[in-house]
N, C-alpha and C positions, 0 to 999 in steps of 0.2 A: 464238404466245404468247397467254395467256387477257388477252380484252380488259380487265379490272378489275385486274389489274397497275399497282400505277404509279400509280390515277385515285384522286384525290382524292375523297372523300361530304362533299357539303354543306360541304366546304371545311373536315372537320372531323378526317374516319378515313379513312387513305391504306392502301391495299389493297397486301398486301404477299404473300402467299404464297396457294397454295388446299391446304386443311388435309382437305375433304372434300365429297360428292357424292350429295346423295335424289334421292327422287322429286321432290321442289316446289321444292329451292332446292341453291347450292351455296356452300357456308360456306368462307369465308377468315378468314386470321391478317392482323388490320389493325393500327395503330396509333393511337389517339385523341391528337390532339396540342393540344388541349383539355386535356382532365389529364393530358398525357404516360402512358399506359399502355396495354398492350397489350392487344389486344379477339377477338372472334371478332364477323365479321359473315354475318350469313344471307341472300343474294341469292334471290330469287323468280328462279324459271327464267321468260323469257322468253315462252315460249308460253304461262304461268298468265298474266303480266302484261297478255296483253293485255285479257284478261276483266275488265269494268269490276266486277264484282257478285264475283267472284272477291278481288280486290284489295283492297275493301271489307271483306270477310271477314276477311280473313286478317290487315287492320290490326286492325281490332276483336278478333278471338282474343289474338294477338300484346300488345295493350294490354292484355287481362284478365291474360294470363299474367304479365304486367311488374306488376300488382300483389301478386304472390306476392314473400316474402320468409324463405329457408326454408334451414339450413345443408347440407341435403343436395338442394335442387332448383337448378340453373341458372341463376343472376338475369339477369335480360332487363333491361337499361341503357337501349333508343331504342328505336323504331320511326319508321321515316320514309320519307322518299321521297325523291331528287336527277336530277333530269335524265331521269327516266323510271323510273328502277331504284329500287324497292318492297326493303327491305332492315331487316331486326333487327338490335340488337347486343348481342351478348351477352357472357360472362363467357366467358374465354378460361382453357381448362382444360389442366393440364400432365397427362397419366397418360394411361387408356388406356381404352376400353369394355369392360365386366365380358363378354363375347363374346371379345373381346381375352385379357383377363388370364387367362379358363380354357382357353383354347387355349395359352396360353404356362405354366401352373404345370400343366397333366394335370389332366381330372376323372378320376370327382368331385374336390369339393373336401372337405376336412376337416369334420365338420358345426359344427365351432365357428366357422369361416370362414366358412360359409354361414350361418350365423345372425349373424355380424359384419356379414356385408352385406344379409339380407333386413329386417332390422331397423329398417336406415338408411331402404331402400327405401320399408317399408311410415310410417315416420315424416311419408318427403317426401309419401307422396299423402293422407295424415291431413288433413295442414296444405292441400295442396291441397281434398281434398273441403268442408272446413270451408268453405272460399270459395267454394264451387261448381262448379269447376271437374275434371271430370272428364279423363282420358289418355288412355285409349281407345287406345295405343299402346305398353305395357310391354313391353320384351325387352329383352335383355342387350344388344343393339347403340343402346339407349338409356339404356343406367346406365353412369355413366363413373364411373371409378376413380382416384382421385387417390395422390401417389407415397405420404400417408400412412395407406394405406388408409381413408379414408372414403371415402363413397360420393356423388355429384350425379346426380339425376335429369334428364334432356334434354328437351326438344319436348313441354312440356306444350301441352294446348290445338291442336297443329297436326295430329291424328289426325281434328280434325272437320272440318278443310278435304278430306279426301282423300278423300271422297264427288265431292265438284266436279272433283277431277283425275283420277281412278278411271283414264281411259284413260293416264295417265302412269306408273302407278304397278304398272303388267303385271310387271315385274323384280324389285319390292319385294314383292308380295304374298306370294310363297312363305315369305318370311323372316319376317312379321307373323303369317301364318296359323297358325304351328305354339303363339302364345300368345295369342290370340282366345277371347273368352267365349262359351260357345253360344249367348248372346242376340245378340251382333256376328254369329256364324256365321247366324241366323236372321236380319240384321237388323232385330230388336226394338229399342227403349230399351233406352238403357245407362244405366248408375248408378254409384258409386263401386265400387256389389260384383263388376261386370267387371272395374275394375282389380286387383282383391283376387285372383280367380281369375286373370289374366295375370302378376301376382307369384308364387303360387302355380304354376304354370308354368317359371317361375323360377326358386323353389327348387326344385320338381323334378329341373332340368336339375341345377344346383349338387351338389345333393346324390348324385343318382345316374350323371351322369356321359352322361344322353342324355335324346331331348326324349318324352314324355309317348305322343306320336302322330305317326307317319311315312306319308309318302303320296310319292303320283308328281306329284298334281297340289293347289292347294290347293284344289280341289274336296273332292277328297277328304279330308287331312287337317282340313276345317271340318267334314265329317258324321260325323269321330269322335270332334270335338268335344260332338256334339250328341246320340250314340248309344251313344258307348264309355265306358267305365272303363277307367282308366290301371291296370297293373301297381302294385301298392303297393311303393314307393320299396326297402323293406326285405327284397324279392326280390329286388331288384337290389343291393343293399350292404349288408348284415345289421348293418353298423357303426352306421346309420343308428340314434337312439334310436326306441321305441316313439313317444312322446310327439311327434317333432320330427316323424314321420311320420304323426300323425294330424295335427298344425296342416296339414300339407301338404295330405292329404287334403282337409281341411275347406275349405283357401282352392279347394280346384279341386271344389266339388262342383258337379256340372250342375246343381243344381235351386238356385235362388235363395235360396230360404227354408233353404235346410240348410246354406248359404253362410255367412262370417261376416258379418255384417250392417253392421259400419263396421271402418275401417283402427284404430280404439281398441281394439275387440273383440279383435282379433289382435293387438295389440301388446301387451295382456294376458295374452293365454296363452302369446306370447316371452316377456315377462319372466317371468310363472313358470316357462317352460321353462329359461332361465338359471340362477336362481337355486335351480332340480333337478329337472336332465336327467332325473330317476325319476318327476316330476310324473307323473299320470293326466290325460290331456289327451280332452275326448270329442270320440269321431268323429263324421262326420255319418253320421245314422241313413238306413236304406236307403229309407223311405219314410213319408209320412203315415200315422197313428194311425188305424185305422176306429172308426166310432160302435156303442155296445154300449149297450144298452138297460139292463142289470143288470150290476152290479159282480159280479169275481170273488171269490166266498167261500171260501176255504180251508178244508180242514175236515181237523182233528185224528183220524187214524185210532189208534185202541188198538192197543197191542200184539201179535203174533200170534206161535203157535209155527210151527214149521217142518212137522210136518203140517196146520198149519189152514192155511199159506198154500200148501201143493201143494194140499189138498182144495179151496180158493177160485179156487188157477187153474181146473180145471173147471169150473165153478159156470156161473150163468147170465149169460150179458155184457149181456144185457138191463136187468141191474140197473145195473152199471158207466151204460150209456147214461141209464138213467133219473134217477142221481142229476145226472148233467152236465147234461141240460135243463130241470135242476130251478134256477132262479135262487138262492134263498132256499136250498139246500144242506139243505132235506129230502125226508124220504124221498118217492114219492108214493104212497105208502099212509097215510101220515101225514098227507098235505097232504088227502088224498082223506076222510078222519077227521074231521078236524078241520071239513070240509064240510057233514057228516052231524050230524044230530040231538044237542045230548047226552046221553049214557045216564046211569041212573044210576050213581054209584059211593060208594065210602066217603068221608064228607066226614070232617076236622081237625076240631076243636073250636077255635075262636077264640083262647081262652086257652090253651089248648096249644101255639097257632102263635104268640102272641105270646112268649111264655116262651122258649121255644125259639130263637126270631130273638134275644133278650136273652142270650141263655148263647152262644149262639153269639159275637155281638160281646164280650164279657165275653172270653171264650178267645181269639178274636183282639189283641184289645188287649193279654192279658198276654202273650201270643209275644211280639209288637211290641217293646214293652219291654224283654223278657229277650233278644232277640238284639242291639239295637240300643244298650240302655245297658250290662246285666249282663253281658252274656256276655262279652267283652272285657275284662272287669275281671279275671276267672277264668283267661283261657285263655294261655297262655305263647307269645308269637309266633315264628314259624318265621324262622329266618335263612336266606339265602341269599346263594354268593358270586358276585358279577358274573364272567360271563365274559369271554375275550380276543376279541373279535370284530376287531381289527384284520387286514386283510392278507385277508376275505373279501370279495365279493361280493354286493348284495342278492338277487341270483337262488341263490349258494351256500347263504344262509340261509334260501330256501324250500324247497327240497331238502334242507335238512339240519335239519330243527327243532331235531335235538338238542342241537346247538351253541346254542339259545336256553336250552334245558331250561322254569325255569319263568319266564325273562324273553320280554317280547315288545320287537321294535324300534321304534324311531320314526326318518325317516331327517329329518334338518335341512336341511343344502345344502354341496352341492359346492364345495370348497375348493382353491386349485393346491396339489401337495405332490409334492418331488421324491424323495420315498423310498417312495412307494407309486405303483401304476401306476396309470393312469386308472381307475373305476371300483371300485377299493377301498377299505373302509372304511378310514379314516387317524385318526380321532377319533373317542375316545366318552368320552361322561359318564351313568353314575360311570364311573371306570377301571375295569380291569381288576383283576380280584381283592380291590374293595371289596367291606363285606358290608351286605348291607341285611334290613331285618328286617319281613315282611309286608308288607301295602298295595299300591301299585301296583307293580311290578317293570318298568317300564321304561325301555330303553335309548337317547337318544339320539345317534343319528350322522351323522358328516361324512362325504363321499363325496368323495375324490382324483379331483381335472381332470385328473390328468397336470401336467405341468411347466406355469409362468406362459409361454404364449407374448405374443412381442411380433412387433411387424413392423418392418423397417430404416427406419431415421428417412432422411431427406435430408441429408447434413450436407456438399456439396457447397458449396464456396465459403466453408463456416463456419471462424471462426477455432481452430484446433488444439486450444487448451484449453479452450473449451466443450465443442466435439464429445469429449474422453476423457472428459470429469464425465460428459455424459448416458450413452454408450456404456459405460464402465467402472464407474463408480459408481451410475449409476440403474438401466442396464439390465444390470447384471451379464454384460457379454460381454468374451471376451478379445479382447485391439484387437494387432491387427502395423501399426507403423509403419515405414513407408519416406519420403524424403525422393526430392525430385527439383528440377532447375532447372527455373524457367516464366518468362516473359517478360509472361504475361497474369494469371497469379495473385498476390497479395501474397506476402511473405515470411512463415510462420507460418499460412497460410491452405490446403484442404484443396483438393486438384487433384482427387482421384478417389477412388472405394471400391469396396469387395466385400464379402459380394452387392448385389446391386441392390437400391433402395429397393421397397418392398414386400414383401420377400419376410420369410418367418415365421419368427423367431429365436427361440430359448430361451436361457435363462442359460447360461455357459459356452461357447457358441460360438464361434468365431471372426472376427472381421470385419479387413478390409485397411482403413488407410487412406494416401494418400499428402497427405506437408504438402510444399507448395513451398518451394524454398530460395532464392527471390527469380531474378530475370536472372541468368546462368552470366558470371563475371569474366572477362572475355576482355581479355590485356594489350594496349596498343597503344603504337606505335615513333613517337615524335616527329621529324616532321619538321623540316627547316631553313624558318622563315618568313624569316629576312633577309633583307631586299633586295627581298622582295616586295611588291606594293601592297596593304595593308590591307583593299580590297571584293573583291580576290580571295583574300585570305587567309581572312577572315571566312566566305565563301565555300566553303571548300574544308574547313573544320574539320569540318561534320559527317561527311564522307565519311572522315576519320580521328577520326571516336572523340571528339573533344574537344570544349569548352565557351568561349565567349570571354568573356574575365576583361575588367582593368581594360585601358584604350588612353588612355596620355599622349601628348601631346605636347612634340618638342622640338627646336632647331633643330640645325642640320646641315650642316657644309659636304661631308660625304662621299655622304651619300645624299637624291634627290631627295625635293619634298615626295611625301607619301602614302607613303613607301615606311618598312615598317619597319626599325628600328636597333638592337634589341633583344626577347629572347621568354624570359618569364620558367623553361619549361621547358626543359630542354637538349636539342641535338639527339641522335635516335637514343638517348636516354634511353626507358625502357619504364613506363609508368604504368598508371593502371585507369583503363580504357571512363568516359570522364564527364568526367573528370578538366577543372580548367580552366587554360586559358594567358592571361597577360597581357602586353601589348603594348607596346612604345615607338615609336612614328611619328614619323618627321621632319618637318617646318615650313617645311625651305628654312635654308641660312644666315643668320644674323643680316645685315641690312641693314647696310651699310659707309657714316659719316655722313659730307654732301658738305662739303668746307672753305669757309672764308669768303672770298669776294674778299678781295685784296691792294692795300688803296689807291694813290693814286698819290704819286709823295713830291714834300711843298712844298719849295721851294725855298729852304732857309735863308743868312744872312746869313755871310760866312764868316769863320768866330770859329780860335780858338785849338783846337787837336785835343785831346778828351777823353778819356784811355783807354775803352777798348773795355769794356763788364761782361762778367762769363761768361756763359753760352747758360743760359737755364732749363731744366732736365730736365723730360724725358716724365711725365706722371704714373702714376704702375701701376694697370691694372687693379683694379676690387672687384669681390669675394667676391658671389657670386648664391644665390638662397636655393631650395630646395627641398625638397618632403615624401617622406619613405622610410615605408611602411605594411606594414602586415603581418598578414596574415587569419589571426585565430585561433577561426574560428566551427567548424574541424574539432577541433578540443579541446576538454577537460572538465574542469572544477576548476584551478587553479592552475597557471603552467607557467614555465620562466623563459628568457626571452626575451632574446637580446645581440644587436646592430647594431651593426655599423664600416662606416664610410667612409673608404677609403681607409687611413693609420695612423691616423683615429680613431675612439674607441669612444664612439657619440653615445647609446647605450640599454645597461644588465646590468643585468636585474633580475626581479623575478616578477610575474607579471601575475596577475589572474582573466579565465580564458576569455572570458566573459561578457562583455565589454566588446565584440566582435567585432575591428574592428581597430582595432590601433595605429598611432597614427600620431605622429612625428618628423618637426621641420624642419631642415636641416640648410644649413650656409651653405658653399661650397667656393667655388673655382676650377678649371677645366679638368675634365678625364676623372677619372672618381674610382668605382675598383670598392666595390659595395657588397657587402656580405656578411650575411645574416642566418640564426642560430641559433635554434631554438627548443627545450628540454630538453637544449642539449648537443650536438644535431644540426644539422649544415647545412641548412637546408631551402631556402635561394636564394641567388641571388648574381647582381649583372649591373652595367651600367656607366652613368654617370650623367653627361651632360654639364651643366656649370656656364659 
């Protein structure tokens, strides 16, 4: 049995199960009984422990990481020490490692799923970098998966201790190596933008369904780190969008600088990528820009016919060359001219050139005018009817111009719509077959996500009518209800469901729920208590089913004390599991009072004889008083209630429930059957000594 079972920390978090097993430590399910709540604790293996400079470390790490406070990273509650054992405590997480969840849902994943979860990802080491703290350890056996699909980032901070354990960590490497930065691969400095590319590695795997770079040894797979280009994602799953595979690109490019530069940078072009999957997202460029002394001049070539450009293929390519090592884009016979002496030529006359520059502006300004104010006033505007562009594709509409005619598009953002399939246009403004007349002719539109996906809530243990509002009314799914008995679940309360939490549901679907029907009523057969003694009676009821009520006492000349003389349920009568019985016990007979000596007789004088008087009679018996009750706390509203003793009727009448019981005192002599009614029904009857 693992020695930490069982053992109490610091007298605080009692170590209850082992949940999981690294390189440096191995993590139990404890319980903090301090705040009553359940924990995850991280034990330092043993052989780290002994290392004083080791231990030192790894508090210190462990402390920084504990000041991180972050919805999708791991919160770290303690760090401490107990008895030798070096141990974290952290947030104790119900789901699964994102390694976990895509082995069990098939990659790839959806790329809406994988950008659900890179998203989270690249959120938690934002918030980390901002604090300094880099991870150095990204992989899906480090992003845990919760049942509501978010995402929690694991073991920040403990990737810098595994330099010091290196020889421990022989069995872990293979599994770290295949998402390591070629700067980790080189052991360089690292920065936030290794974790960037280890995420990137990440969605790789998500998206395409296998990891980036495979090897025999991690030797190998860190120098293709450091050498290779990955396959582009969209060779492997063409579903993949353009856009979502250049972010990928870009978070895994080997060269730093072409890298995104911070976890904000990239969660900038996620979110435009959300908000439309058509975004143009840039790649990283294949390498640095060389230095060029002279900018590129473009140069407007004229016109030419089809014999002058076959007679110019011939021509001399020496010309072609000399215009290109010509910076300044003339000719070098010109340039070579222009060197040389000036000759004479025909000079302008002054005023000639000014006049001339005057009428020329003069003619431009009246164009200016006439196209920009007049002409528009003249000319009758063309109309044009909008086209039907619903139910195409932005790639149909590059393909097919004609379907724009003389409008161009403009794409908005991706909408869910369940009557166009993913990827189709679903909206546009204007409509279809408005008419507009000149000016800009453009069309904007929506792009159809496909159906609103959601993922299965948890709704295990929740009360019945909450869980149909959210499932039926919010998340528009068809719900089957079945009921079942539980013993451990409430009455009204949800035992189980289908599918599983997590999994990715659309409107209309189907999901199971089952609500408990409370403990199954199992009748039970009264037994005979008579005659028995009371602590072993009391004793023996829960083994039958029962509940022990009211226990009078009274006296007895038939049955010893302790021993009961009445039981308010009958025997071999059949009730429900619970049910309670009340009791009459004996006392012992009433004490019998001792008589008074009989004096002795004086001796009188002797007189004349007196008649005899008659003998005094006995006196009779009185009337003994007692209370007859009657539990009406199993009723509701008003009920009407009659008691007899014996032939009399001491109670008829109607009560409110509410009162709980009623209670009558009632005065008799000897044995006196009691009977009581409640709506008209016998509900008791037993025998009452006076």
């Amino acid at each position: 049995m693992d020695q930490y079972i069982g053992k109490m920390l610091d007298n605080r978090y009692e170590i209850l199960e082992r949940i999981g097993t690294g390189g440096m430590a191995v993590v139990y399910k404890a319980r903090c009984h301090r705040l009553n709540r359940l924990v995850a604790v991280k034990i330092l293996k043993p052989e780290l422990a002994n290392d004083a400079d080791f231990r030192r470390r790894f508090h210190d790490e462990s402390q920084a990481v504990a000041m991180l406070s972050h919805i999708n990273i791991v919160s770290v509650y303690d760090v401490s020490q107990s008895d030798g054992v070096d141990y974290i405590v952290m947030e104790l997480i119900d789901g699964m490692t994102l390694k976990q969840y895509m082995q069990k849902r098939g990659t790839p994943l959806n790329w809406r799923e994988a950008i659900h979860f890179i998203t989270q990802i690249v959120r938690a080491l934002g918030h980390a970098h901002s604090r300094g703290i880099v991870h150095r350890d990204i992989k899906p056996q480090n992003i845990l998966v919760l049942r509501d699909g978010s995402v929690k980032v694991a073991d920040f901070g403990i990737a810098r201790l595994a330099s010091a354990a290196q020889a421990t960590l022989t069995q872990e490497a293979l599994g770290s190596v295949h998402y390591i930065s070629p700067e980790q691969a080189k052991g360089s400095q690292v920065d936030g933008r290794s974790d960037l590319y280890s995420a990137g590695v990440v969605l790789y795997e998500m998206l395409t369904g296998r990891l980036p770079f495979e090897g025999e040894t991690p030797v190998f797979v860190a120098i293709q780190h450091i050498n290779s280009i990955p396959i582009p994602p969209r060779e492997l799953n063409p579903e993949i969008p353009p856009a979502l595979e250049a972010i990928t690109m870009k978070a895994m490019a080997p060269n730093l600088n072409q890298r995104y530069s911070s976890a904000e940078a990239m969660l900038e072009d996620l979110k435009e990528f959300r908000k439309n999957p058509n975004a143009v997202i840039a790649a990283p460029e294949g390498g640095e820009a060389e230095e060029v002394d002279e900018p590129t001049v473009v140069v407007q070539l004229p016109e030419i016919t089809s014999s002058e450009r076959a007679a110019n293929a011939q021509g001399d390519a020496d010309a072609a060359t000399r215009w290109e090592r010509i910076p300044s884009g003339k000719p070098e016979k010109q340039a070579e001219e222009e060197e040389e002496a000036p000759k004479k030529r025909f000079q302008i006359p002054p005023i000639a050139y000014a006049v001339g520059v005057i009428l020329l502006f003069v003619i431009g300004i009246a164009a200016f005018v006439w196209n920009f104010f007049f002409k528009g006033m003249f000319a009758t505007p063309q109309e044009y009817e909008v086209p039907d562009l619903r139910g195409y594709t932005m790639e149909e509409l590059e393909k097919r111009p004609d379907l724009l005619g003389e409008f161009q598009v403009e794409l908005s953002e991706t909408v869910y719509n369940e009557e166009y399939e993913e990827g189709e246009i679903c909206q546009q403004t204007p409509e279809a077959g408005e008419t507009v007349r000149g000016g800009q002719r453009t069309i904007v539109v929506n792009v159809s996500g496909g159906k609103d996906n959601d993922y299965m809530p948890d709704v295990l243990g929740m009360d019945a009518r909450q869980a149909l509002k959210m499932l039926q009314d919010d998340m528009k799914l068809v719900v089957e209800q079945t009921y079942e008995h539980s013993s451990t679940v409430t009455k009204g309360y949800i035992i189980s469901y289908t599918p599983m939490e997590g999994t990715l549901v659309n409107a209309g679907d189907k999901v199971t729920i089952v609500i408990s029907q409370g403990p199954e009523e199992r009748p039970v057969t009264v037994p005979n208590f008579v005659g028995m003694d009371i602590d072993q009676a009391t004793a023996q009821l829960a083994g039958f089913g029962l509940k022990l009520g009211d226990v009078k006492q009274f006296n007895s000349s038939e049955y010893a004390a302790g021993e009961i003389i009445w039981q308010s349920l009958p025997v071999n009568s059949e009730v429900e599991e619970g049910s309670q019985i009340n009791f009459q016990v004996s006392v012992g007979p009433k004490p019998t009072p001792t008589p008074a000596p009989t004096p002795e007789p004086t001796p009188t004088p002797t007189v004349a004889p007196t008649p005899t008087p008659a003998p005094t009679p006995t006196p009779e018996p009185l009337p003994t008083t007692q209370t007859v009750s009657v539990d009406l706390s199993e009723y509701s509203g008003t009920v009407s209630v009659k008691i007899t003793v014996g032939p009399s009727v001491i109670f008829d009448g109607t009560v409110d429930s509410s009162v709980g019981v009623l209670s009558r005192e009632v005065s008799a002599l000897g044995e006196q059957q009691v009977v009581i009614y409640v709506n008209g029904e016998q509900v008791d009857s037993y025998t009452l000594h006076f």
